[in-house]
MIDREN-389646 format. One record per residue: residue number from 1; y, z, x of N, C-alpha, C, O in turn. Coordinates in pm, whole numbers, plus 32768, in hexadecimal, padded with zeros to 4 digits. Each point is the difference from the previous one (the first is absolute). Layout:
BEGIN
KELUM num  n_v  n_w  n_u ca_v ca_w ca_u  c_v  c_w  c_u  o_v  o_w  o_u
KELUM NUM    Y    Z    X    Y    Z    X    Y    Z    X    Y    Z    X
...
***
This chain:
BEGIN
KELUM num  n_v  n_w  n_u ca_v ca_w ca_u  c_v  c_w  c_u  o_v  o_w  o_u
KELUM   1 3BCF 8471 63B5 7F8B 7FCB 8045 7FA1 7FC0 7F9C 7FEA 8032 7F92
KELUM   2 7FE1 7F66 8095 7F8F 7FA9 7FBA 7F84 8030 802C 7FDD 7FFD 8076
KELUM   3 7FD0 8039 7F17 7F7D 8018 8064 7FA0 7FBB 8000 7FEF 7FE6 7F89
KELUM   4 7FB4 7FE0 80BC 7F97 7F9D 801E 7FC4 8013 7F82 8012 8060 7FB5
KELUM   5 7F94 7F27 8033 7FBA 8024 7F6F 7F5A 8039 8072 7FE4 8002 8078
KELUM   6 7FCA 802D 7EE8 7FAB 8062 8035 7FA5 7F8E 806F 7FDB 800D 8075
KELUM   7 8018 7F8B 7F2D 7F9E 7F81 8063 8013 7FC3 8082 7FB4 7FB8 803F
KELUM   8 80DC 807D 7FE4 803B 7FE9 8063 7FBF 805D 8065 7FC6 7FD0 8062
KELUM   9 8042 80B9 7F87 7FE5 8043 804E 7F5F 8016 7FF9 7FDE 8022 8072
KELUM  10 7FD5 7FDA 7F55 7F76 8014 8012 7FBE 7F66 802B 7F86 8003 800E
KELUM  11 80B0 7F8E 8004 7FEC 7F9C 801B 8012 8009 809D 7FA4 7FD0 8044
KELUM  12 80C7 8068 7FFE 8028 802E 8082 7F9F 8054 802C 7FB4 7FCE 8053
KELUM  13 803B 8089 7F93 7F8A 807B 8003 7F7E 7FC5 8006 7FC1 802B 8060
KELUM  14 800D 7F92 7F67 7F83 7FAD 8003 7FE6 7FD2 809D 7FA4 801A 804D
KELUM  15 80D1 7F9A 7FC0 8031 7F89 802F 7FF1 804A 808F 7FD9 7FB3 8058
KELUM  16 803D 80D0 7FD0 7FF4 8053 8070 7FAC 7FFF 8034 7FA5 7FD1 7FBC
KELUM  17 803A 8050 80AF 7F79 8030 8051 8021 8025 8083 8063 7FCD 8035
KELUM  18 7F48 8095 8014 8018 803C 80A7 7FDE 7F6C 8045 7F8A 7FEF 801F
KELUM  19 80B9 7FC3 7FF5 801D 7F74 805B 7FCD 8035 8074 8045 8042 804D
KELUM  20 7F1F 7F9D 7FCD 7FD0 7FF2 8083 801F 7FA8 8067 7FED 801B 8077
KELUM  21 805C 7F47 7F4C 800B 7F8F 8060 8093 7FD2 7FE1 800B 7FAB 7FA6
KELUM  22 8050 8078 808C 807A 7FB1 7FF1 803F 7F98 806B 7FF8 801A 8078
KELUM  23 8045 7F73 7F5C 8045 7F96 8009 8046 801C 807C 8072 801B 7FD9
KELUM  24 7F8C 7FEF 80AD 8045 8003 8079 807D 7FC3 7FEC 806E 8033 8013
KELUM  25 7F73 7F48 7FBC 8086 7FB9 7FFA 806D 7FF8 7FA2 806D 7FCD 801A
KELUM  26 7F6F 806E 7F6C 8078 8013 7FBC 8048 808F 7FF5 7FD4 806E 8022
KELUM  27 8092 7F76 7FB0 8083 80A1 8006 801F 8013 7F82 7FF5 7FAF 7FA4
KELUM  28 8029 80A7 805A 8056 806A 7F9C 8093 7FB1 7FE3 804A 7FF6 8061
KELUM  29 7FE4 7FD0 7F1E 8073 7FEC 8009 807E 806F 8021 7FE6 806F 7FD2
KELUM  30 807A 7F8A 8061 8066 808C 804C 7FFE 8033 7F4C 7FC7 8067 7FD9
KELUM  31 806E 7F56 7FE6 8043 8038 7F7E 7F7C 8056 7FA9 800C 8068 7FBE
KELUM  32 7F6B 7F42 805B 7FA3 806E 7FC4 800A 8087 805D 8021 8071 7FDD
KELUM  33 7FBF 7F68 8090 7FDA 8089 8061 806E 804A 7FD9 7FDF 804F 7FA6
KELUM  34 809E 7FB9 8079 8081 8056 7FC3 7FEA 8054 7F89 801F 8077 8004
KELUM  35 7FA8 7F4F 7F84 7FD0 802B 7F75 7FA2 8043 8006 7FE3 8053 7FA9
KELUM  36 7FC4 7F8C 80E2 7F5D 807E 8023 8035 807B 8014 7FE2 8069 7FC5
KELUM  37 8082 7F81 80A7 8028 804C 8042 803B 8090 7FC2 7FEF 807A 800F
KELUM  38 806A 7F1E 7F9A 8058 8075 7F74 7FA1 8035 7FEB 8006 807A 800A
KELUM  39 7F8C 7F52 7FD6 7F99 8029 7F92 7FCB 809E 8020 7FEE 8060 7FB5
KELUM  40 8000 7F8D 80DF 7FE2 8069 8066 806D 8099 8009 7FF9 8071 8030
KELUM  41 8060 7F44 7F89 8077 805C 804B 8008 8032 7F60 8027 8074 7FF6
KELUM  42 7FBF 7F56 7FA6 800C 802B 7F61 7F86 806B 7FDD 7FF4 803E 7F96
KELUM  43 7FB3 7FC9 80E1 7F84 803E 7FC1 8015 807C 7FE4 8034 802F 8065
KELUM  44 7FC1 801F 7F4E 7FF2 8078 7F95 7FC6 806E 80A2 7FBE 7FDC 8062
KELUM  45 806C 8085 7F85 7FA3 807B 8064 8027 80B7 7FB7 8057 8024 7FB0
KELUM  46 7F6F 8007 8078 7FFE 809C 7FD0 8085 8053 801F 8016 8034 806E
KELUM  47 8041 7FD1 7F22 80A4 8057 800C 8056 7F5E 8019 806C 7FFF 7FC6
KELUM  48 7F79 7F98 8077 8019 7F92 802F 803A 7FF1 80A5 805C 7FBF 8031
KELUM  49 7F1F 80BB 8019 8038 8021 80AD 7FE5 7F65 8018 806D 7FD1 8022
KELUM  50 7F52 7FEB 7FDC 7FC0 7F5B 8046 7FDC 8056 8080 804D 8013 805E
KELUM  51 7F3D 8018 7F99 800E 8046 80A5 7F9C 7F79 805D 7F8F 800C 802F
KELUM  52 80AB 7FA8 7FD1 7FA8 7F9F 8042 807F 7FA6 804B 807A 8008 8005
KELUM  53 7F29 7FAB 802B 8045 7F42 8054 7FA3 7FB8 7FEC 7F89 801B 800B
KELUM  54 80C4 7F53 7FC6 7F8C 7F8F 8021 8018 7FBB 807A 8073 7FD4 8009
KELUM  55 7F4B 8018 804D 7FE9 7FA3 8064 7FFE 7F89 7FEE 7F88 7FE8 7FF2
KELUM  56 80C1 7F9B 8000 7FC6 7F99 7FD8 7FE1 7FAC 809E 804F 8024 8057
KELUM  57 7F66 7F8F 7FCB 7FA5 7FE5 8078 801A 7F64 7FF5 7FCB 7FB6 7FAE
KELUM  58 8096 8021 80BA 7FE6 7F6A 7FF8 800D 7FA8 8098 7FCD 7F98 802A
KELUM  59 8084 80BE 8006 7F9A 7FE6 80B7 7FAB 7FCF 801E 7FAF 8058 801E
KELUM  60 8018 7F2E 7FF4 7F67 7FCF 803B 7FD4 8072 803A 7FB8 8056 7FCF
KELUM  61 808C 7FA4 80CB 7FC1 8061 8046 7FBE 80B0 7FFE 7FAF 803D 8045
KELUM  62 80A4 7FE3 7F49 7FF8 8076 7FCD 7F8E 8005 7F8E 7FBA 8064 7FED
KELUM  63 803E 7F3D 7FDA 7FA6 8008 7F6F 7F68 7FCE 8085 7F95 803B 7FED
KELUM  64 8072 7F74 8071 7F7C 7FFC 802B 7FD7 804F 805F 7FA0 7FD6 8040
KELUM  65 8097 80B0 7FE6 7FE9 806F 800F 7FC5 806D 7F87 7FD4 8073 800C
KELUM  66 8039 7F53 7FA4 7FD8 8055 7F68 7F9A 7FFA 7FD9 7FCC 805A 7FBF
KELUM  67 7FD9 7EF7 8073 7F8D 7FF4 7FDC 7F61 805F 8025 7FAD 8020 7FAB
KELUM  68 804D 7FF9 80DA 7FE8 8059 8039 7FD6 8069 7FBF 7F8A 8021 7FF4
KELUM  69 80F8 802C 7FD1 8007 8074 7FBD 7FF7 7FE3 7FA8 8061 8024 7FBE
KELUM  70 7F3F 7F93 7FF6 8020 7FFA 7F7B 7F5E 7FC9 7FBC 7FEF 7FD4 7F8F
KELUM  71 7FC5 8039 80BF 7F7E 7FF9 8008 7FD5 7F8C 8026 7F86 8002 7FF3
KELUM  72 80A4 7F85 803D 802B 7F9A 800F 800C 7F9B 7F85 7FD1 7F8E 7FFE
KELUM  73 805E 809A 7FBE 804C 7FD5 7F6F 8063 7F9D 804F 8043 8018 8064
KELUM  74 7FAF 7F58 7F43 8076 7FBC 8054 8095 7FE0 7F88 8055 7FA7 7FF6
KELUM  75 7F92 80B9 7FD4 8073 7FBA 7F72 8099 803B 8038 806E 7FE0 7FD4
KELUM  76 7F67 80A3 80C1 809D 7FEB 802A 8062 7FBE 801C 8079 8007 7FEB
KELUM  77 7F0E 7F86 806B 8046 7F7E 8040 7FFF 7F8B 7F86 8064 7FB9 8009
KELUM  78 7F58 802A 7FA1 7FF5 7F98 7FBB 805D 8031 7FBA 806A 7FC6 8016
KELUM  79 7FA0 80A3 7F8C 805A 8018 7F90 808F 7FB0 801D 8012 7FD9 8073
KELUM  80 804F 800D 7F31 8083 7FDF 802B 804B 809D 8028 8044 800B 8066
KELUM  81 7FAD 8049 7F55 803F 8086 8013 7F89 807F 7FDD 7FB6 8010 7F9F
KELUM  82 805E 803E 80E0 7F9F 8080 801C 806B 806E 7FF5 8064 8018 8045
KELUM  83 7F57 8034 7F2F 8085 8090 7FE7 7FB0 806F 8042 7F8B 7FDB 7FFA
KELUM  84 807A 808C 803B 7FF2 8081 8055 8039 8071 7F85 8076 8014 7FE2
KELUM  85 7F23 8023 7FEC 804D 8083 7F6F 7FD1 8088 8079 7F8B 801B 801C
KELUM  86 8100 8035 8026 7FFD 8066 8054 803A 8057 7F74 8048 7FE7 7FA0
KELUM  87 7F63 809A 809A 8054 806F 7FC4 803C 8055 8065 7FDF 800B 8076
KELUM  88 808B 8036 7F42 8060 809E 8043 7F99 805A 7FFE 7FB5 8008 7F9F
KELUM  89 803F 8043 80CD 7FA0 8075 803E 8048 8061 7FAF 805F 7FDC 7FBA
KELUM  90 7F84 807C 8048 8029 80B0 8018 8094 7FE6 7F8A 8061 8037 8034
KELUM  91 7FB9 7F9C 7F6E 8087 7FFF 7FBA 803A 807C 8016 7FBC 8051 803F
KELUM  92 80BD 7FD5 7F96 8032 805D 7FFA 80AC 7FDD 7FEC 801E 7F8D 7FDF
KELUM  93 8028 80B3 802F 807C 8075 7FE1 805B 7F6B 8031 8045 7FDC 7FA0
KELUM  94 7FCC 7FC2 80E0 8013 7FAE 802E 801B 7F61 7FAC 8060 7FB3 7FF9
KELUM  95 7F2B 804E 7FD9 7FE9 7FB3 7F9E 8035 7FF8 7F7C 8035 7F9F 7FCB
KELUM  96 7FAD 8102 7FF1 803C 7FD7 7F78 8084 8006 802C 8031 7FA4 7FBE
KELUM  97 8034 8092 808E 8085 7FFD 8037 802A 7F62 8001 805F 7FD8 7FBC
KELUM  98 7F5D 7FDD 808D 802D 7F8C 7FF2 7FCE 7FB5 7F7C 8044 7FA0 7FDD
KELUM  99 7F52 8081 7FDB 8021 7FCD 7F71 803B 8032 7FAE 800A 7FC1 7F96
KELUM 100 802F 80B2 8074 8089 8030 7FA9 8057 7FB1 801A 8053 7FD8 7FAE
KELUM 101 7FA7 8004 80D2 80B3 7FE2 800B 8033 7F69 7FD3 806F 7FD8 7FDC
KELUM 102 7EF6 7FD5 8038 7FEC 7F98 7FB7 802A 7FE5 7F50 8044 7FAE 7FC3
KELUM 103 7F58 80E4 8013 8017 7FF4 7F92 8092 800B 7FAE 8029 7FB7 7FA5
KELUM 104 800B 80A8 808F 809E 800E 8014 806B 7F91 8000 805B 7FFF 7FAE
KELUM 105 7F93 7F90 80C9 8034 7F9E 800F 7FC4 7F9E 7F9F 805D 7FBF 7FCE
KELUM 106 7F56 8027 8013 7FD5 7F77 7F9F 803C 803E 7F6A 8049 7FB8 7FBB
KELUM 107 7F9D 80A7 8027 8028 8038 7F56 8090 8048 8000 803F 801F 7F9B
KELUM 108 7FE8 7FF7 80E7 808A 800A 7FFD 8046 8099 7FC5 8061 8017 7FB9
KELUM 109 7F43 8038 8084 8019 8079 7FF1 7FE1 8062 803D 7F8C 7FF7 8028
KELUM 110 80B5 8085 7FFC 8020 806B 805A 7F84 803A 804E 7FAD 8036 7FB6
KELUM 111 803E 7FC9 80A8 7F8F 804C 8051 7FB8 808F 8012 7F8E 8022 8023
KELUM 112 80DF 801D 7FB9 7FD4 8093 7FAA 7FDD 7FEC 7F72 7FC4 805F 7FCD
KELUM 113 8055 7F35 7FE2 7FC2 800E 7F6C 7F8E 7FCF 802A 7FD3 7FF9 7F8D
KELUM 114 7FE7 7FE6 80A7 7F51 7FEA 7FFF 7FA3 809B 805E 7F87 7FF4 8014
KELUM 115 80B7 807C 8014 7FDC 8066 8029 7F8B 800B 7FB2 7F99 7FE1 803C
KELUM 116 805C 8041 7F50 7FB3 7FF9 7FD7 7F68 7FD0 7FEE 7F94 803A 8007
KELUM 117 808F 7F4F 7FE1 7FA4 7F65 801C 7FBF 8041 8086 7F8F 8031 800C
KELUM 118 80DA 7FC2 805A 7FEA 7FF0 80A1 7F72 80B7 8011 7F99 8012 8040
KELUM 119 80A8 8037 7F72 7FAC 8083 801A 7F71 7FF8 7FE4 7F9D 800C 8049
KELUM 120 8072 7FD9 7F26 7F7F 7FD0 7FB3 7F8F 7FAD 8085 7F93 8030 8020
KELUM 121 809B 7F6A 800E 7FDC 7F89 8033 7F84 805A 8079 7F89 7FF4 801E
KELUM 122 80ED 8064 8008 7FE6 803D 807C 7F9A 804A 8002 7FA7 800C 8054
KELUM 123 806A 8026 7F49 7F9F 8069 7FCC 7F64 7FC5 7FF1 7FAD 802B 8050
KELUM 124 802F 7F7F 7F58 7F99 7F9F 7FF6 7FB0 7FCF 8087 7F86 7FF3 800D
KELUM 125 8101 7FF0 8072 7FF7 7FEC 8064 7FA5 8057 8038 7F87 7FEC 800B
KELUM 126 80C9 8092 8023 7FAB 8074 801D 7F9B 804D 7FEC 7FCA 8049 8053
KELUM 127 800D 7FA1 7F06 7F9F 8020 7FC7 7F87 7FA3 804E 7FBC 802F 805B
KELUM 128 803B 7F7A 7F85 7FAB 7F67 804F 7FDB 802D 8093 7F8F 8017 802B
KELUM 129 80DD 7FEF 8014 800D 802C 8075 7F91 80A9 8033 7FC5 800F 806B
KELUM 130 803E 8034 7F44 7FB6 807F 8006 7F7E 7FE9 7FEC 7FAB 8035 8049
KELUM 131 802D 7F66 7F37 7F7A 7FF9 7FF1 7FDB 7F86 8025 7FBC 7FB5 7FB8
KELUM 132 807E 8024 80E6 7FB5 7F80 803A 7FEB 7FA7 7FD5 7F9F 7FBA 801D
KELUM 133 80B8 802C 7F8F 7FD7 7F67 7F94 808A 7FB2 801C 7FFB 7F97 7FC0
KELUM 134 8058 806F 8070 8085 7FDD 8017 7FF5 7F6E 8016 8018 7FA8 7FAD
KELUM 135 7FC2 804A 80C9 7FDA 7F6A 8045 7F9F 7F9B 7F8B 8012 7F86 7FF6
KELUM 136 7F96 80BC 7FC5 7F9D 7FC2 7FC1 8033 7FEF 7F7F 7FE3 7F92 7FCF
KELUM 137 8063 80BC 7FE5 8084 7FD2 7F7C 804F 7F98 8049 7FCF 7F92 7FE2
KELUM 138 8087 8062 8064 8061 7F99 802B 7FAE 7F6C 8011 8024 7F91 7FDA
KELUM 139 7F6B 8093 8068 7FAD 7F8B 8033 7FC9 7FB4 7F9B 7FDA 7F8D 8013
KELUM 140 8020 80BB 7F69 7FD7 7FB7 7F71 8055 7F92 7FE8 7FE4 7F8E 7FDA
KELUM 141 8091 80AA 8046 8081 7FB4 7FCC 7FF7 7F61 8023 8019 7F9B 7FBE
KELUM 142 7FC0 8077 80AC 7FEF 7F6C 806E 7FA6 7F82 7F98 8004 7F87 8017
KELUM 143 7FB7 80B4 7F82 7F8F 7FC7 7FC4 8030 7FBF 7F87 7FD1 7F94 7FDB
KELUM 144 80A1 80B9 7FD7 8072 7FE5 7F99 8048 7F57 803D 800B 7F96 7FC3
KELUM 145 800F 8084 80A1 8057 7FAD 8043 7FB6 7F7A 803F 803D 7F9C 8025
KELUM 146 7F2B 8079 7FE0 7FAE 7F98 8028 800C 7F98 7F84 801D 7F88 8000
KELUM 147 7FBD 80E1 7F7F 7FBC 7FC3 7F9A 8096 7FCA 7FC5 800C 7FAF 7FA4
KELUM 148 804A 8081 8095 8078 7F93 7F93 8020 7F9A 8044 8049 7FAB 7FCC
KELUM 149 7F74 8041 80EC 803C 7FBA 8030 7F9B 7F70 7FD5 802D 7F91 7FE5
KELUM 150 7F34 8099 801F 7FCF 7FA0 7FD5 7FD3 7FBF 7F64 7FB5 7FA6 7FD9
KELUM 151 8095 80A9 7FF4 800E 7FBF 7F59 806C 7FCE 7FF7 8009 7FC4 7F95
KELUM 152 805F 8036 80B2 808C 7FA2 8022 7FBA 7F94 8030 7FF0 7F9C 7FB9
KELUM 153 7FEC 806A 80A4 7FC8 7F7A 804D 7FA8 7FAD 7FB2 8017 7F87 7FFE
KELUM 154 7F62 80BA 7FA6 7FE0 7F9F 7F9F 8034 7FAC 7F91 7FD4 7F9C 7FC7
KELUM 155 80B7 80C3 8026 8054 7FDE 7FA9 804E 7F86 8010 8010 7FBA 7F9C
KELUM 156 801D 8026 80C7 8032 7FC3 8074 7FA5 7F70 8036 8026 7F96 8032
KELUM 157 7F5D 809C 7FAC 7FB1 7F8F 8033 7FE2 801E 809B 7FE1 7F8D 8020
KELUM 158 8015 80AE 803C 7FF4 804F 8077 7F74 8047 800D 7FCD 8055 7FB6
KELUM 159 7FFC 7F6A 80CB 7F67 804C 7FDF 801F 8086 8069 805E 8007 804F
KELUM 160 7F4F 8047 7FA0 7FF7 8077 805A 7F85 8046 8013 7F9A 7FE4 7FC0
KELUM 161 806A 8069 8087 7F6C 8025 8041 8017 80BF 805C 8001 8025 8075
KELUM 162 800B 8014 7F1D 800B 80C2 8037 7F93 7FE7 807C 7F9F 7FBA 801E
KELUM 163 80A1 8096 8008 7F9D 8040 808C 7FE0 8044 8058 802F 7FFF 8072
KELUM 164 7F6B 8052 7F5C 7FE4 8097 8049 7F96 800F 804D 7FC7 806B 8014
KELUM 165 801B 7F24 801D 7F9A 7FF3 8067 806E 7FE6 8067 8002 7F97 8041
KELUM 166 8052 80C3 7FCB 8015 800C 808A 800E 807F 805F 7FC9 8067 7FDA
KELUM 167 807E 7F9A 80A0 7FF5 8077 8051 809D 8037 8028 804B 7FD9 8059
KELUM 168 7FC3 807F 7F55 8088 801D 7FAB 8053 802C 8072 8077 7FE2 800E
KELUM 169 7F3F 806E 804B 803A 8038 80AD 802E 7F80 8056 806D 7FF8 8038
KELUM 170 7F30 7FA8 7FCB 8009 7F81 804B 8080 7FD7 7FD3 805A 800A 8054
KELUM 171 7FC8 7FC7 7F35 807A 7FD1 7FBB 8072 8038 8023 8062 7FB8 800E
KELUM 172 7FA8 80CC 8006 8067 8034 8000 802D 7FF7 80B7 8079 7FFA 8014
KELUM 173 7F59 8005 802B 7FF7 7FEE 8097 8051 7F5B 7FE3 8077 7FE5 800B
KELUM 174 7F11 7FBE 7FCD 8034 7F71 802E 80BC 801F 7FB4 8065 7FFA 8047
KELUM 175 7F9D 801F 7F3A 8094 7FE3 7FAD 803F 8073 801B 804F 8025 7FA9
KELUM 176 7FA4 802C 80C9 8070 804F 8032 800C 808F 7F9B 8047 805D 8027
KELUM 177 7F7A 7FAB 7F68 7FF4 8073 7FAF 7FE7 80A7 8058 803A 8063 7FD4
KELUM 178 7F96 7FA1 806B 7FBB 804E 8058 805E 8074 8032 8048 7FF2 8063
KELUM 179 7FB3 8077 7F58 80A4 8063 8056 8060 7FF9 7F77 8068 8041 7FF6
KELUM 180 7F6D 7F73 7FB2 8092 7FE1 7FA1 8007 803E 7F75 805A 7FF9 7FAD
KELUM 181 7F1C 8050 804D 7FFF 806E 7F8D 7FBE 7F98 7FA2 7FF6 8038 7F94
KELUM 182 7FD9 7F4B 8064 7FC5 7F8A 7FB2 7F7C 7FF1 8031 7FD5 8003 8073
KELUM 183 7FE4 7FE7 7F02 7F74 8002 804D 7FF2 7F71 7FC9 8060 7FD3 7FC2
KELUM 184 7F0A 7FC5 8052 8003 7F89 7FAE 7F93 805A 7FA2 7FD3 8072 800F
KELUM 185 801A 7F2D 7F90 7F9F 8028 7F77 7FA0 7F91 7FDF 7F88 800D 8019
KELUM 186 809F 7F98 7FB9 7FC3 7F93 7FD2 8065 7F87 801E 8079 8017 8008
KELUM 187 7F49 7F53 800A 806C 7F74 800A 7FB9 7FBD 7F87 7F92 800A 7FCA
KELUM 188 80DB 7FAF 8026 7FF2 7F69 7FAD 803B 7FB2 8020 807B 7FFB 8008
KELUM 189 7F0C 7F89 801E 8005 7F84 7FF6 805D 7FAC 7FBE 7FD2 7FE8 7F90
KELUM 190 80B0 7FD5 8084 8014 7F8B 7F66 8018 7F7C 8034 8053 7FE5 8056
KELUM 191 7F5A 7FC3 7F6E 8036 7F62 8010 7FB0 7FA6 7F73 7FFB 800D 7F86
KELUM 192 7FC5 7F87 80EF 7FDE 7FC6 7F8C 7F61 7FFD 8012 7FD3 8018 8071
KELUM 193 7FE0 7FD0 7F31 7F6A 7FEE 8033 7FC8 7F91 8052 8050 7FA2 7FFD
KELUM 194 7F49 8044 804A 7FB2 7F74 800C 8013 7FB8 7FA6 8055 801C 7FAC
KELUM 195 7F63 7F78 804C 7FC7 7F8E 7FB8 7F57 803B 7FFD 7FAE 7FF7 7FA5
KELUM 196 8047 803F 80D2 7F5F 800C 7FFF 7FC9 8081 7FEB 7F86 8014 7FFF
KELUM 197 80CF 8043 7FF1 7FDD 808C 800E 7F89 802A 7F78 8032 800C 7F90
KELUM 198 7F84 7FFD 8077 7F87 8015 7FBF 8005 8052 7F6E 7FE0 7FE5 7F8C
KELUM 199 8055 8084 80B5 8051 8077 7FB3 8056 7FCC 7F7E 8032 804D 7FAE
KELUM 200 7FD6 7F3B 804E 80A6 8013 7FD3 7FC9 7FA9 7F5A 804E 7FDA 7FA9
KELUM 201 7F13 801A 8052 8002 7FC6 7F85 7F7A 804C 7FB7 7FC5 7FD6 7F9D
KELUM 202 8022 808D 80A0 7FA7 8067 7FC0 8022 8051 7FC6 805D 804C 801A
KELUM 203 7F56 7FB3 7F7E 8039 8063 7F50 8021 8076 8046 7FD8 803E 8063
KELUM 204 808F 7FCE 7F38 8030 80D1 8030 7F85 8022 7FB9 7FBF 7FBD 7FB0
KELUM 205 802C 80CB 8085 7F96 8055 8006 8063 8086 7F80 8050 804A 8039
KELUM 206 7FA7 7FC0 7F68 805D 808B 7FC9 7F64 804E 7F9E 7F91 7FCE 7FF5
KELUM 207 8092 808E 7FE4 7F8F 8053 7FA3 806C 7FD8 7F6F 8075 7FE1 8015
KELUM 208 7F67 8024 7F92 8005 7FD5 7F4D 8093 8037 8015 8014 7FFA 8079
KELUM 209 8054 8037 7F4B 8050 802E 7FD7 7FF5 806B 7FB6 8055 8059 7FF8
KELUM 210 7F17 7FA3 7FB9 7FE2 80BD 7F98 7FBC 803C 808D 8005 8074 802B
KELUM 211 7FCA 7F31 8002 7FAC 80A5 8090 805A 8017 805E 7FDD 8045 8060
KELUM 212 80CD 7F78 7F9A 8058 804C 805D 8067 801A 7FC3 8051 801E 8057
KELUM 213 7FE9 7FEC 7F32 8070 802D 7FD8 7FA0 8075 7F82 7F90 7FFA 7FCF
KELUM 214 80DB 8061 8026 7FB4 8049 7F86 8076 804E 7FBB 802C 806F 801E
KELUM 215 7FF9 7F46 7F88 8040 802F 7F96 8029 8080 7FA9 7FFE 7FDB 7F8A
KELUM 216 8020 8092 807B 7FFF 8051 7FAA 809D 8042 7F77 7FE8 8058 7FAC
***
């Protein structure tokens, strides 16, 4: 692998911003979106359960049902592509079962040699589970998976726009989540920006680099 030089990537990063006004009329090329998509499916999570789904939203009719719920934010409908980050409720025993067996099949080895792995897993599980934090560890995860999806996309040249001004119950009703052990969490926005969007040429706002990193 070749890796980007550093100017590459902090040039992208700059180059970012929560896209209040995007471009109705232009799309996502298929071959970028595919590479988002991976990107989504590559994201890092805790033991590596992925206890999540992305929704990706491209239905007219469905995304302008979203607006609504979404404080009336219109970047559902304008965006070229609206992602939905749901998490797995209540994990358990079910779950890591089917990521054992995953794990098993991709590395190509026996399903009783990860007992182990699989116990451990469980255990962590249950622990979580006892002290009511279960749902709220997994639900972190969702945030891992935001942030790689939209530092791909700057990378990429892809604007995007997180979004948690919405009404996470509402969502799950309109996209059928509802009953399915998936809750929604947060969406992002991706396309391209305005021409006019206001936003899109005002200095980033950051604190120094010594008053937020600290060295020891």
């Amino acid at each position: 692998m070749s890796p980007i030089s550093t100017s590459t990537l902090l040039e992208a990063l700059n180059w970012r911003y929560a896209t209040k006004k995007f471009d109705p009329t232009r799309k996502i090329p298929a071959e970028t979106w595919t590479a988002l998509e991976n990107a989504l499916v590559l994201s890092p999570s805790s033991f590596g359960i992925q206890p999540w789904k992305f929704i990706v939203v491209t239905d007219p009719a469905v995304r302008a049902k979203l607006v609504p719920v979404s404080w009336g934010q219109t970047q559902p409908v304008d965006s070229s592509h609206h992602v939905v980050f749901a998490v797995k409720k209540g994990l358990g025993e079910p779950e890591i079962t089917r990521y054992i067996a995953r794990t098993a099949e991709v590395r190509g080895v026996p399903v009783a040699a990860l007992d182990g792995f699989k116990n451990m897993m469980l255990g962590s599980l249950q622990k979580a589970a006892a002290g009511g934090f279960l749902d709220a560890w997994q639900t972190h995860q969702i945030y891992i998976a935001l942030g790689q999806f939209m530092a791909s996309a700057a990378v990429l040249g892809i604007d995007t726009c997180p979004m948690e001004g919405i009404e996470p119950t509402k969502y799950d009703e309109i996209l059928g989540l509802t009953g399915t052990g998936y809750t929604t969490v947060v969406t992002c926005a991706a396309g391209y920006r305005a021409a006019d969007d206001k936003y899109a040429t005002l200095p980033k706002v950051r604190f120094p680099v010594d008053e937020v990193i600290t060295r020891i």
